[in-house]
N, C-alpha and C positions, 0 to 999 in steps of 0.2 A: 504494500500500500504506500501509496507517494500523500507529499503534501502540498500542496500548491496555495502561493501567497497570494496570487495575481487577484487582483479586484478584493482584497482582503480591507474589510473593513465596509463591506457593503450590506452583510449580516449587520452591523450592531446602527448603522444607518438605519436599516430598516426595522430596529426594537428600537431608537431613541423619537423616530417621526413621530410615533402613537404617545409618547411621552411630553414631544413637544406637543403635540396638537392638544393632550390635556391640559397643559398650561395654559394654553391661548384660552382654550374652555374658561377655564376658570376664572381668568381674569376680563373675557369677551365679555358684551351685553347681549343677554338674554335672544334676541332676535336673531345675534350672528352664530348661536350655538348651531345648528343644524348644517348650515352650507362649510363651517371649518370641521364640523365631524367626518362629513361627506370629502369633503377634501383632503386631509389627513392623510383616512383609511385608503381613497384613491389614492392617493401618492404613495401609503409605503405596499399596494400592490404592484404599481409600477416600478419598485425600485426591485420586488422579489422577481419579476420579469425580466427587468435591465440584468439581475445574476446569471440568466440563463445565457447570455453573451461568453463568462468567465468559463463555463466549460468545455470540456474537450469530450466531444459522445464520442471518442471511440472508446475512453478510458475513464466510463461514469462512476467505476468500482473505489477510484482515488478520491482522498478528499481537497475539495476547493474551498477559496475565498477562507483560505484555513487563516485562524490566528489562536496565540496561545499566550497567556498569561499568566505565570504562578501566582498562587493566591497564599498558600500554605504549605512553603517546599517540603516541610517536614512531614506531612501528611501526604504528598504527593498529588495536592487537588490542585487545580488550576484552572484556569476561563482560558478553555478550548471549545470553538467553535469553526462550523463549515459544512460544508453536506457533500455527497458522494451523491449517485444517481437517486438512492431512494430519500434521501432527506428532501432531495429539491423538489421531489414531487409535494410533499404534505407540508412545505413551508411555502410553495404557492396555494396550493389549497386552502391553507390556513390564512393569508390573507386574502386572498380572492372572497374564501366566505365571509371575513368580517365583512370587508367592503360591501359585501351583499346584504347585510345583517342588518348594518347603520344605512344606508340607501334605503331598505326597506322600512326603517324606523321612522323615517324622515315625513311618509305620510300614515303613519301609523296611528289611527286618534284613540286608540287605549293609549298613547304615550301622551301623556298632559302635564304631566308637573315634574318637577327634577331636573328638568333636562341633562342640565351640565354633569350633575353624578351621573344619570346613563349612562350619556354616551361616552364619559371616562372612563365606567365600565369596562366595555366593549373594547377603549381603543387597549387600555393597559390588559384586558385578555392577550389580545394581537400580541403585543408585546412578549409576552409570555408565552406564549405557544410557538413564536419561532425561538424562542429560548427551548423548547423540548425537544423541535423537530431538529437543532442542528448540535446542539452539544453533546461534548465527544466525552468530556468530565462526568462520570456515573454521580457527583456529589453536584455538580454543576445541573443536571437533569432533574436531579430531584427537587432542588430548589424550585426551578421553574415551575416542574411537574406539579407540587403543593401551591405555589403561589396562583397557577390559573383558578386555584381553588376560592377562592377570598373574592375576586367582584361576580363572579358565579352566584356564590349564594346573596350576594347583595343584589342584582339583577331578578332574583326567583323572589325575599325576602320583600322587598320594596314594592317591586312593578309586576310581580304578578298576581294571580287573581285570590279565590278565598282561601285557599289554604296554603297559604304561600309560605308562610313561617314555619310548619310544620313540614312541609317539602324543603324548605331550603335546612332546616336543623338535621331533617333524616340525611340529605345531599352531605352534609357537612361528615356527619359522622361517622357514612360508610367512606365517605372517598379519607378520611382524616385517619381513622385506627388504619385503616388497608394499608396508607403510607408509610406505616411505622414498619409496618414487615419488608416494605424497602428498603427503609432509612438500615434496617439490621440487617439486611443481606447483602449489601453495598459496604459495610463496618465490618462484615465477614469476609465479605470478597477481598479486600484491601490488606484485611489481616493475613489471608492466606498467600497477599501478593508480599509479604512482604517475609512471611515464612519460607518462600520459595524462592524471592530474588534478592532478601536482604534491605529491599523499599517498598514503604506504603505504596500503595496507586490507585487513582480510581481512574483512569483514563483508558477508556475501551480498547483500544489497540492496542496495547500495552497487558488489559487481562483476557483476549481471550489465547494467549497463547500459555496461558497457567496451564498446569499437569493438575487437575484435580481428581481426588478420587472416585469413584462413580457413586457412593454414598453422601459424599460431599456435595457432590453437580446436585444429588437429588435433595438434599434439603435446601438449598439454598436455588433453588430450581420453585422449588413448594413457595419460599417469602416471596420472590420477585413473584410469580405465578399469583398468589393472593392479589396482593397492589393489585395487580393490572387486570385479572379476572373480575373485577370489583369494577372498575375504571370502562372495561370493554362494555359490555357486561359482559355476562355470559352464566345461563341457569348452574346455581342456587344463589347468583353473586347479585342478583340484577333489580331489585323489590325495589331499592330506592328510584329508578328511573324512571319507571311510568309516573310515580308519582311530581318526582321532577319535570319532566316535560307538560306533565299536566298541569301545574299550577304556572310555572315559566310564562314572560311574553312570549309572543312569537318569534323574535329578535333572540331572544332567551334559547331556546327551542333549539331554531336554528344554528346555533355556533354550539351547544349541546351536543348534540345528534351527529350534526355535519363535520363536526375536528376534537372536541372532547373527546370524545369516545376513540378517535381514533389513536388517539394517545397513545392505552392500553393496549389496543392491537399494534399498533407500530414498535409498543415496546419487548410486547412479546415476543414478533419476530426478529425485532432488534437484540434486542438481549437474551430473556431464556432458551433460545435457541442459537444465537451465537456465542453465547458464553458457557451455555450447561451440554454441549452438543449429546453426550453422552444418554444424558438423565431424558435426553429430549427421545433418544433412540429406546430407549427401556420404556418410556410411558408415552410413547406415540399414540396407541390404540386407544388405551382410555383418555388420552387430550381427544380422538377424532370422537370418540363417541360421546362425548360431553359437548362438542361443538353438534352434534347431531340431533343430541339429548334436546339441545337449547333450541334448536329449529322448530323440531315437530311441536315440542312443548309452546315454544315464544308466536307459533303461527294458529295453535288452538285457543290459546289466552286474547290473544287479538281478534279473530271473530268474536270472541265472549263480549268484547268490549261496547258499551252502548255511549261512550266518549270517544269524539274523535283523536282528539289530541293523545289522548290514551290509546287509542286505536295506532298510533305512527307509532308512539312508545313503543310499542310492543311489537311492533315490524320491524324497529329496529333492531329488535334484540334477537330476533331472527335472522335477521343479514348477520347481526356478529356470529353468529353459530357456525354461517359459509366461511364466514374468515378465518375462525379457528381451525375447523375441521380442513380446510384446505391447507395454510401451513404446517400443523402436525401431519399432514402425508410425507414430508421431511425430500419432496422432491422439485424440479424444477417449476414443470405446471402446477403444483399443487403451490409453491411461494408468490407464482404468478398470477395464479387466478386467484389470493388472499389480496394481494395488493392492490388489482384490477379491481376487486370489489370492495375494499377501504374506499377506491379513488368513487366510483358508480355511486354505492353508499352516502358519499358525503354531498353529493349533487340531489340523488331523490330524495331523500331525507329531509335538507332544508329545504325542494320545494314542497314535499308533504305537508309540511311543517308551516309553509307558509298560506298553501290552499287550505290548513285549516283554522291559519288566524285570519285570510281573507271572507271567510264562510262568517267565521264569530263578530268583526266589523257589519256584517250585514243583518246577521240574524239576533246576535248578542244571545248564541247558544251554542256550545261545543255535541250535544245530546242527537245523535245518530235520528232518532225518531225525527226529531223537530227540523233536523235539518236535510230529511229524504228529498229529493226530488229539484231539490234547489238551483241546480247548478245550471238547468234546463233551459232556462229566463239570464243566462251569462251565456251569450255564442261563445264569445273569445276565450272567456276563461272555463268555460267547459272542453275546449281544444285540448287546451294546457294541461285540464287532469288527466283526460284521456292518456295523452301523453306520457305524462308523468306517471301515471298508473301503471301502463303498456310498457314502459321501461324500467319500471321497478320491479314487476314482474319475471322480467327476465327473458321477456319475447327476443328474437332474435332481429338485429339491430338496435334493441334497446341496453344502455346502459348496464344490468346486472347480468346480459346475456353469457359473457364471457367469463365471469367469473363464473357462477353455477358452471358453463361449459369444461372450463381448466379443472375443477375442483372434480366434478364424474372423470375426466381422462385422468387426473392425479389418482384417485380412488382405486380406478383400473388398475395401473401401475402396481396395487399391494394385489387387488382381485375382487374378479367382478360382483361378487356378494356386498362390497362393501358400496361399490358404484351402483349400485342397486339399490344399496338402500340411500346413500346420498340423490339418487334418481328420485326417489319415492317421497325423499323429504322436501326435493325441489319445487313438488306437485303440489305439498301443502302451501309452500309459500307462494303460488299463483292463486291458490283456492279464495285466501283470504285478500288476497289484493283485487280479484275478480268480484267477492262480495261487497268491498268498499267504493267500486264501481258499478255495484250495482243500487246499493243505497243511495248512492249522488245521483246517478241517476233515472233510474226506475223507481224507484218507490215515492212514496209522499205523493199528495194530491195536489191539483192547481191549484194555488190559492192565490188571494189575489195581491198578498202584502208581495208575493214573491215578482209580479208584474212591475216592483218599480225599483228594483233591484237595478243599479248600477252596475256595468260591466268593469271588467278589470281595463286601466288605461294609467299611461301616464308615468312617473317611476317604478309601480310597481310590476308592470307588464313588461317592462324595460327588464327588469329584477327575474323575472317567472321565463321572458325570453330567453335572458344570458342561461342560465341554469337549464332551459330547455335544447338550446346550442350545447352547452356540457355533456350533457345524458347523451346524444346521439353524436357526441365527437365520441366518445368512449364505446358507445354499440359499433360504431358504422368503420371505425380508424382507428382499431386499440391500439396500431402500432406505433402511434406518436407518442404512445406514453410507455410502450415498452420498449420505445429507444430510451430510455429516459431512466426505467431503475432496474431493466434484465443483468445491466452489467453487473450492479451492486446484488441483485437475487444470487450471480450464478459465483460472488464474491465470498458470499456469506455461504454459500454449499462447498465450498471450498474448504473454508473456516473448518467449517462442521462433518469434511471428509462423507460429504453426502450427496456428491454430483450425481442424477441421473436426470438426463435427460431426454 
């Protein structure tokens, strides 16, 4: 692994914009808080854009825009940061969706009061989440990783609806204890680096070439595994979410679902598998069938659902199940199609997320019954769900198609009993995305409040478009993005002495 300087310094650029832009906030008058939030969050996506100039696609597996800072020589931590093929992917991600989050706030009229805390919110999440997706520091990661935690629950806490408090305390408590089982397997890891080279480390390049025992890989395979089973979700780990998404703004929701979540999956394949390679090969089967577990389970709980916004919670937690159960296949397609479906993922999701705070603006009801039939009286934005449905699904040219697709050919690859049943589980999750398109719209009767129903226009059609562009760059062209982190996938199979491809 190489490190490259070039354009070093465009990372921490693009964590101090969202920092400046809260200042301005704060010290702006009331009127100009919206057009500098909007501004801000655009600028530092274009700056996460401008990085994709500093790379070299034939050698995505090195890290770029590297820089490195000790912080505590004696402990071996230091502010290292940069991304390799697959960091770049989920640190554009990760501000493309803020920028989408705050744009869509902007005519959002559940948003009335606060302004300046919101949307400082929001910008310092940004902040924070490219602090997860590109540092290389295991102590440097965690920092970040806890701190997206803190305007999260202020955002659920504040501005969202009636049981906000009680979702943002649950939010707080599972992601807060989950962390501590990092914070100790990271304080292990370092001990053991330091057992073995004579210096602390928490610097990822640096531990996964430790010699650990395969009793060792497997308990400290277990702590990291908690954290981020908790974080992804993934069934038994996952109770606080519906509830979270449930109370959350839309805005809330959306950077939830859409890059929160992905954290935990990014870090699972980041870490417990590039660092436990071993522990990952011994407990492959029960990781696929726990992502499996979590499908059938997370796609029955979601028809149950007579909330919508409860109803996405719970589809998400489905999708995380394909991303699990595809990475523990411990193969090429199987890293491929987890990745493919993070990226798909975090595109449906926030528009789910947003067709059902647009639904709630209109009808000022999340309640499946009250809102049957609605969408009918909306030409435009009944395109959009269509769409976004059909893609979430997993039809082919739709956004999740690829990932389901890679995840049955990885499955294959152990034997067909198992692509059988990842088949079977695939089915349920069309079953329940075909009934929530059947609720919008078939059911409900004419009625007449629905006749003066406004169409979607204006920024947030602009918002539902961009994301609707996303979904089918990913269905129709997956190979723009698998130029993008195949190299760092076939990098990390390396690592882990697990190439098949």
């Amino acid at each position: 692994m190489h490190y490259y300087t070039y354009g070093a310094g465009l990372i921490n650029v693009s964590m101090l914009l969202p920092i400046i832009t809260t200042v301005l906030l704060i010290l702006a008058p009331e009127k100009y808080v919206k057009p500098i939030a909007f501004i801000g969050s655009f600028l530092t996506f274009l700056v996460s854009l401008y990085s994709l100039k500093f790379l070299d696609f034939s050698h995505l597996s090195d890290i770029y825009l590297y820089e490195n800072y000790p912080i505590i020589k004696e402990l071996g931590i230091s502010y290292s940061v940069g991304v390799d093929g697959l960091s770049e992917v989920f640190y554009i991600l990760s501000t493309f969706v803020s920028f989408l989050a705050i744009a869509w706030s902007v005519k959002d009229i559940q948003i009335k009061f606060r302004l300046k805390e919101y949307y400082s919110m929001f910008l310092l999440t940004t902040t924070f989440l490219i602090g997860v997706f590109t540092a290389w520091d295991l102590v440097v990661f965690y920092v970040f990783y806890e701190l997206t935690l803190i305007p999260m629950i202020f955002v659920i806490g504040v501005w969202g609806y009636k049981l906000r408090l009680y979702s943002a305390y649950k939010f707080f408590i599972y992601i807060y204890i989950s962390s501590l089982f990092l914070l100790l397997g990271i304080m292990a890891l370092s001990a053991y680096s330091f057992k073995e080279t004579g210096k602390f480390s928490a610097f990822y390049p640096n531990l996964v070439h430790l010699h650990l025992p395969l009793s060792v890989q497997i308990f400290l395979f277990v702590l990291f595994f908690i954290a981020f089973a908790v974080k992804t979700p993934i069934v038994p780990f996952h109770t606080w979410l519906p509830d979270a998404h449930g109370e959350a703004p839309t805005a809330g929701s959306v950077v939830l679902a859409a890059i929160l979540l992905k954290m935990g999956s990014y870090a699972l394949l980041r870490f417990n598998i590039g660092l436990f390679p071993e522990a990952s090969k011994y407990l492959w089967l029960p990781m696929v069938m726990l992502g499996i577990i979590t499908i059938i389970y997370a796609s029955w709980m979601t028809i149950a659902q007579n909330n919508i916004k409860r109803f996405v919670a719970y589809s998400s937690v489905s999708h995380m199940g394909f991303i699990v159960a595809a990475m523990f296949m411990l193969t090429f397609q199987g890293f491929r199609g987890s990745t493919i479906e993070m990226i798909a993922h975090g595109f449906s999701s926030a528009a789910l997320f947003m067709i059902a705070g647009f639904i709630y603006n209109r009808l000022h009801s999340f309640n499946t019954k009250t809102i049957a039939g609605s969408v009918r009286y909306m030409p435009v934005f009944s395109i959009l769900v269509a769409l976004t449905g059909f893609s979430a699904m997993g039809l082919p040219g739709g956004s999740s198609f690829w990932g389901k697709f890679s995840t049955i050919v990885a499955a294959k690859e152990h034997s067909l009993d198992l692509a059988l049943l990842v088949l079977v589980s695939s089915f349920f999750s069309a079953l329940y995305m075909l009934y929530f398109l059947r609720n919008l719209f078939l059911e409900g009767k004419s009625e007449g409040s629905f006749l003066a129903f406004v169409d979607i226009r204006g920024v947030k059609l602009a918002v539902m478009l961009a994301l609707a562009i996303c979904m089918f760059s990913v269905g129709l062209f997956p190979f723009l993005y698998y130029n993008v982190f195949d190299a760092s996938l076939i990098h990390l199979l390396g690592i882990a002495n697990m190439i098949k491809r």
